[in-house]
C-alpha positions as CSV (number, residue, x, y, z in Angstrom):
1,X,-28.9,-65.5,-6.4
2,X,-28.7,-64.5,-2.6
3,X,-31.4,-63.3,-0.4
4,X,-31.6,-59.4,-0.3
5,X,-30.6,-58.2,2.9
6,X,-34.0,-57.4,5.0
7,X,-33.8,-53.8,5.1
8,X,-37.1,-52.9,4.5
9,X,-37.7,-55.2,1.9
10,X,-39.9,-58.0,2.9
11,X,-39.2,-60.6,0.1
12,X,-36.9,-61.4,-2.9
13,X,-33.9,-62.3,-3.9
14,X,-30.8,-60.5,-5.6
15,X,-28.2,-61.9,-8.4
16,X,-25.1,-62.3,-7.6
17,X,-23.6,-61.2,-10.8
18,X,-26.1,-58.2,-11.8
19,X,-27.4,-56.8,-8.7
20,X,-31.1,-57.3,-10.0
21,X,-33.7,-57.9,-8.0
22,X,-35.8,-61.1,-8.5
23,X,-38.9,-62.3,-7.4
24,X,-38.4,-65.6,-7.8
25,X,-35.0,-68.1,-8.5
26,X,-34.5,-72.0,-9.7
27,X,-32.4,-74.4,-7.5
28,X,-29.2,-75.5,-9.4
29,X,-27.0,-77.8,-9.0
30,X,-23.5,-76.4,-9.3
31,X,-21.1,-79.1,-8.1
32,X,-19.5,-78.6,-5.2
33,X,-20.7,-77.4,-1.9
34,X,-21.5,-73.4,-1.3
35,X,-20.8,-71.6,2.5
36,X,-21.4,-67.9,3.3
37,X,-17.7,-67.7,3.2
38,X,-17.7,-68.0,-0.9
39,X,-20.7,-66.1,-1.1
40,X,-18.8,-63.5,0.6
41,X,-16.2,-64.0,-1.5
42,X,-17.5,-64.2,-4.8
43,X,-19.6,-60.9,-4.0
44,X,-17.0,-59.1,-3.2
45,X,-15.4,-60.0,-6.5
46,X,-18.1,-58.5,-8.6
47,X,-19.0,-55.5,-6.4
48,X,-22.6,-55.5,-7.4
49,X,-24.1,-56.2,-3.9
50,X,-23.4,-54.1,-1.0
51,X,-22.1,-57.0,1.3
52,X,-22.0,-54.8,4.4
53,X,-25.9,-55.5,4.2
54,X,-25.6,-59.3,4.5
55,X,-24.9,-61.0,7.8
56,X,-23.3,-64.4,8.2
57,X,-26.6,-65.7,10.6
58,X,-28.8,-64.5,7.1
59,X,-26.5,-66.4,4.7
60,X,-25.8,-69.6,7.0
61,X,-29.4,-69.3,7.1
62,X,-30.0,-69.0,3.9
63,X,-27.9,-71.8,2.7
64,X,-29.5,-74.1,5.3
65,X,-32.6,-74.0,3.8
66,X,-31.7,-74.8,0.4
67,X,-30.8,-78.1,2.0
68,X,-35.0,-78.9,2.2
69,X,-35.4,-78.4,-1.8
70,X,-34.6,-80.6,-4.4
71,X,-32.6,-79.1,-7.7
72,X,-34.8,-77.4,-10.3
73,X,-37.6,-76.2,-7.5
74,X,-38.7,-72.7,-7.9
75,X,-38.3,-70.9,-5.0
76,X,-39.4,-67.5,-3.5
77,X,-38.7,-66.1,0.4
78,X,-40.0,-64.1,3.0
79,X,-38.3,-62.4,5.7
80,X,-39.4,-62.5,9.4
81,X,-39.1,-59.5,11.7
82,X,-35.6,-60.6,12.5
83,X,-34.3,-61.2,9.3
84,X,-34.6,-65.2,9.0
85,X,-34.9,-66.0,5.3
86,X,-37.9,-68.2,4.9
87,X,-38.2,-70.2,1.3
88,X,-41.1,-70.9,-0.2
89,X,-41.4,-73.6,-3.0
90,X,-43.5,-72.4,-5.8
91,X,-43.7,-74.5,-8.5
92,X,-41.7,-78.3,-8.7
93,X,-39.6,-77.0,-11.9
94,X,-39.2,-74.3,-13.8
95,X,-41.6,-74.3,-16.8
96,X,-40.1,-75.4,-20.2
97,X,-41.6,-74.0,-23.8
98,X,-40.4,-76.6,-26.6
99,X,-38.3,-74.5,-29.7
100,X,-39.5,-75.6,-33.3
101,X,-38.6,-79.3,-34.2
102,X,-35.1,-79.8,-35.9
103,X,-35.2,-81.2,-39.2
């Protein structure tokens, strides 16, 4: 998930992949390291997500601030007036709900 561009739209982030809209998203670890240039790229790939909407400055910004969260932090943003993504940690990890035991 990437930040929604702040047209507007004061918090919330978008997937990638689908285009949704999301309140809320889980830091994951995914192996190697991510720059707004791959977003970019990988956006443009799937076509789901107007990219014309997302700056560089909000991505690099964006990305920057993941650095201050540790993997499996639940995270939501804000936007200011000028468009700075700022994340929010809501909850340490996301919440787990055991399946049946296995015989």
């Amino acid at each position: 998930m990437i930040p929604l561009p702040a047209t507007g739209i004061t918090e919330g982030f978008v997937g990638i992949k689908s285009g949704k809209r999301f309140q809320v998203g889980a830091l994951v670890y995914i192996g190697v390291s991510v720059s707004s240039a791959d977003i970019r790229l990988r956006v443009s790939k799937l076509a789901a997500v107007d990219l014309a909407k997302f700056s560089d400055k909000l991505l690099d910004d964006y990305l920057s601030a993941l650095g201050e969260f540790k993997i499996g932090n639940v995270l939501s943003v804000t936007y200011a007036p000028d468009g700075t993504p700022a994340l929010t940690k809501i909850a340490e990890h996301t919440a787990f709900t055991p399946g049946p035991p296995l015989p």
